[in-house]
N, CA, C and O of each residue as an XYZ file, in Angstrom:
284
protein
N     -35.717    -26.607    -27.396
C     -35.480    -25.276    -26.864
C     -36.603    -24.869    -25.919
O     -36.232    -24.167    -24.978
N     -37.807    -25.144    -25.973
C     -38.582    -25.356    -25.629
C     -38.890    -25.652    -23.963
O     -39.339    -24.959    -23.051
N     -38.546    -26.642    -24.041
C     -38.339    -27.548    -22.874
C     -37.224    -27.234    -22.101
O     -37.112    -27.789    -21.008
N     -36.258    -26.326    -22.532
C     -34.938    -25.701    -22.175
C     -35.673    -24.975    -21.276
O     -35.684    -25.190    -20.064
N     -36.306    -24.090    -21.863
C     -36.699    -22.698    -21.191
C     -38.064    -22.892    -20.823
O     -38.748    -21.883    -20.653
N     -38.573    -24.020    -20.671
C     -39.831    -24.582    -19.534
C     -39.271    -24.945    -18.284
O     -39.780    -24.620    -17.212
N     -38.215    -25.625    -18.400
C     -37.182    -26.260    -17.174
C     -36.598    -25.138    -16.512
O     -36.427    -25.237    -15.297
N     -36.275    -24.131    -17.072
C     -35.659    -22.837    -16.385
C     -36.765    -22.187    -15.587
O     -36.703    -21.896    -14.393
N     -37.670    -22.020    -16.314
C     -39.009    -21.169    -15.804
C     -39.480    -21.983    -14.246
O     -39.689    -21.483    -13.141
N     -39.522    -23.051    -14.587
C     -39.792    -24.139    -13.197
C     -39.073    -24.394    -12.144
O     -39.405    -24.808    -11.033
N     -37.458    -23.947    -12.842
C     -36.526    -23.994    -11.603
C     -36.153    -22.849    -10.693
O     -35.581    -22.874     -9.604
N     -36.680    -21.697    -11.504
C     -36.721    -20.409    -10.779
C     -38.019    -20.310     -9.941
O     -38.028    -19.654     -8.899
N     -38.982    -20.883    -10.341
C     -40.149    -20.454     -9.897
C     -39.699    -21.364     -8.062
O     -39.327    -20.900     -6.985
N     -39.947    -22.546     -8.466
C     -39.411    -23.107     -6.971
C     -38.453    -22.754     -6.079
O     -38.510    -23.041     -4.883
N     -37.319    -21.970     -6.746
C     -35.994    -21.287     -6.233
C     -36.843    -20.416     -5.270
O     -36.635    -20.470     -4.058
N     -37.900    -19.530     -5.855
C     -37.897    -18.090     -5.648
C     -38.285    -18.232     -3.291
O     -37.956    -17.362     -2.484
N     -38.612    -18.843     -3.138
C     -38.603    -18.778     -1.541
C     -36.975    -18.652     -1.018
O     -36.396    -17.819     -0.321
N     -36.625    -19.641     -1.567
C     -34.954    -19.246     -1.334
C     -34.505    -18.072     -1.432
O     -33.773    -17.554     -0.589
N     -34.901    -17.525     -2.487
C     -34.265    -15.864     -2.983
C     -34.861    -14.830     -2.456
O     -34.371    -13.721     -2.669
N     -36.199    -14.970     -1.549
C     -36.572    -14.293     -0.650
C     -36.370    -14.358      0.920
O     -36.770    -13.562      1.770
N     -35.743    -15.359      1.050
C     -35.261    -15.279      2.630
C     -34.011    -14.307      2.544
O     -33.273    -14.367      1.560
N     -33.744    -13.298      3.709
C     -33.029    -12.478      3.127
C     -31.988    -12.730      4.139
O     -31.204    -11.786      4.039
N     -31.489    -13.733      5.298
C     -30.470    -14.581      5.818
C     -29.632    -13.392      6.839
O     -28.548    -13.774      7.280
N     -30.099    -11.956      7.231
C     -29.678    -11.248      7.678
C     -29.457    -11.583      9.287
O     -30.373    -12.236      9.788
N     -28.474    -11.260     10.067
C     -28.458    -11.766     11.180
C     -28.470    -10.335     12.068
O     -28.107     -9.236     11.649
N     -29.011    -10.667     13.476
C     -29.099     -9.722     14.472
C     -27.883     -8.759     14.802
O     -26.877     -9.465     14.861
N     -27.664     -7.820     14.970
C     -26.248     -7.243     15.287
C     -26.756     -6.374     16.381
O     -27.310     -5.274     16.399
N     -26.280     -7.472     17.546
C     -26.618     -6.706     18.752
C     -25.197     -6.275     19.500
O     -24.950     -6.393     20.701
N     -24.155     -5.636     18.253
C     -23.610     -4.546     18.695
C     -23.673     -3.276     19.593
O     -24.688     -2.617     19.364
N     -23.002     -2.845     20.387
C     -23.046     -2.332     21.707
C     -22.450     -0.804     21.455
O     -21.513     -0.772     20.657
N     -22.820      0.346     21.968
C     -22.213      1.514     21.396
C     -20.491      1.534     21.721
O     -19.668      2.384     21.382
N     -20.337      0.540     22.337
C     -18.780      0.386     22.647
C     -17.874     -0.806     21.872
O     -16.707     -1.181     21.986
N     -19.005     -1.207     21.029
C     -18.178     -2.009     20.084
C     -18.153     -0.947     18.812
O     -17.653     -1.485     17.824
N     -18.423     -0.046     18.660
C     -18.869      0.577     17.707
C     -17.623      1.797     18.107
O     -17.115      2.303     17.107
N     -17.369      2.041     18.759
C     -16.672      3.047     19.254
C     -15.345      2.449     19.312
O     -14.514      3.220     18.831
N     -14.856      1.383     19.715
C     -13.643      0.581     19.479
C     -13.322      0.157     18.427
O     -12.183     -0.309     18.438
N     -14.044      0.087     17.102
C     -14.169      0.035     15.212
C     -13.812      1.086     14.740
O     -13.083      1.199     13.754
N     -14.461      2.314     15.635
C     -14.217      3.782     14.694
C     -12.487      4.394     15.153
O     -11.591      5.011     14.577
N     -12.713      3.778     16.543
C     -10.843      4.285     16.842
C     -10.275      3.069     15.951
O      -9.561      3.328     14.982
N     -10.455      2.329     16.138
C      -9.515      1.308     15.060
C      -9.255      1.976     13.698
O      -8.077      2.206     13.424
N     -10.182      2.308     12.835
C     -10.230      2.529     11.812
C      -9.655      4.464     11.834
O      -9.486      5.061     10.771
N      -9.488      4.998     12.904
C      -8.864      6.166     12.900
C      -7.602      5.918     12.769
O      -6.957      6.515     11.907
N      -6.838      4.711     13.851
C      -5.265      4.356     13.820
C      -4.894      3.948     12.349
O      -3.854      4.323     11.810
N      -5.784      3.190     11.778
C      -5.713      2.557     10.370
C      -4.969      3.711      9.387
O      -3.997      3.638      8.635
N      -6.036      4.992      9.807
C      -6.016      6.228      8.470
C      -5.146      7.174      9.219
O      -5.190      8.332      8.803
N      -4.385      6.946     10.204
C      -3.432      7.687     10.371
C      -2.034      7.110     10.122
O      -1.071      7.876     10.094
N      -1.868      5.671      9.924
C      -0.676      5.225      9.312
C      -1.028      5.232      8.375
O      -0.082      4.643      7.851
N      -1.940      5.500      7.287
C      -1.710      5.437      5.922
C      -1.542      6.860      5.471
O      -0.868      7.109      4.472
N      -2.073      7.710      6.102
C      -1.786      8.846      5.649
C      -0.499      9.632      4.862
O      -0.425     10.236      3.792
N       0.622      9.266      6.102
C       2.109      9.109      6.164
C       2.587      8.994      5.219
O       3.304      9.700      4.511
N       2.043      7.706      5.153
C       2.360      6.541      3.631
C       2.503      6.985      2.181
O       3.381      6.936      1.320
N       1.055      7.512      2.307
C       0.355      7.992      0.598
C       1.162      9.474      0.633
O       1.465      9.647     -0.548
N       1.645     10.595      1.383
C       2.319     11.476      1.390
C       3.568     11.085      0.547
O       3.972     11.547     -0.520
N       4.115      9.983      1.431
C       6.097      9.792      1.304
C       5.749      9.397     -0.161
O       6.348     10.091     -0.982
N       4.873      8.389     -0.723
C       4.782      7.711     -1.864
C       4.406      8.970     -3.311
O       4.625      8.832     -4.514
N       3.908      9.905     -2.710
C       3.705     11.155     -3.371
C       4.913     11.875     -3.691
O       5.419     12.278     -4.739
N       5.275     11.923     -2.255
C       7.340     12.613     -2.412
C       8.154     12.075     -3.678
O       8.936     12.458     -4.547
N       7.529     11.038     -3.266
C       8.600      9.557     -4.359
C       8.509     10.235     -5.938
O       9.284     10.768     -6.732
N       7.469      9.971     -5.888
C       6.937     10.044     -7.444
C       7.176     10.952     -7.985
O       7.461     10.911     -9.182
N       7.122     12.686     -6.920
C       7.466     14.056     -7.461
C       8.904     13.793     -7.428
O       9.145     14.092     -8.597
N       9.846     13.508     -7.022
C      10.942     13.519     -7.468
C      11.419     12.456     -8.591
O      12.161     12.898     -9.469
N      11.230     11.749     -8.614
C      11.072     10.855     -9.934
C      11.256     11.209    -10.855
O      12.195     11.027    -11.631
N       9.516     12.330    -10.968
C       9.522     12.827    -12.215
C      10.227     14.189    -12.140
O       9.784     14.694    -13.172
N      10.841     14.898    -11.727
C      11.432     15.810    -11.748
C      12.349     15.197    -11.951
O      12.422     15.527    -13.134
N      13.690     14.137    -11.744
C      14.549     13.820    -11.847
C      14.718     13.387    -13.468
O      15.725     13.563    -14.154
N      13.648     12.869    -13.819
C      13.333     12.784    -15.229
C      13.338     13.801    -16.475
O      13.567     13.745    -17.683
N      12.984     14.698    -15.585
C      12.536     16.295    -16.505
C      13.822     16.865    -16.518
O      14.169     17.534    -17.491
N      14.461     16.713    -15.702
C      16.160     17.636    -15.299
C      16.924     16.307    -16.753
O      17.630     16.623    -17.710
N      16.495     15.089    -16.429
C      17.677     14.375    -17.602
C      17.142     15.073    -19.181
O      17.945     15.625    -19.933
N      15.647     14.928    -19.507
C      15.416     15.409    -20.261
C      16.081     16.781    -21.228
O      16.488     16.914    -22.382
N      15.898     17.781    -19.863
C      16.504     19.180    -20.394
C      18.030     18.906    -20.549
O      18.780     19.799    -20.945
């Protein structure tokens, strides 16, 4: 057990340069790539919007249709 957790201690210790390189890359993004992401992601949340509404409709009638068999 010993030797278990001597071998661990030794394999982290040598790891640890690895686990400090932090592998991040340059993002020499442009204010117009940045601006062509945020309209993207506006078109995105305006078709879903729609969506999550009608799927809301759905469900309120559902359960109302449920509540009417009930009574």
């Amino acid at each position: 057990m010993k030797a278990l957790i001597n071998t661990l201690i030794a394999s982290i210790v040598t790891a640890s340069s690895a686990f400090a390189a932090s592998g991040a890359l340059e993002d020499n993004s442009g204010i117009f790539v940045w601006a062509f992401l945020g309209m993207c992601a506006l078109i995105v949340i305006g078709q879903l919007l729609p969506t999550v509404l009608l799927m809301l409709g759905f469900a309120k009638g559902v359960a109302k249709e449920k509540k009417a068999e009930a009574a």
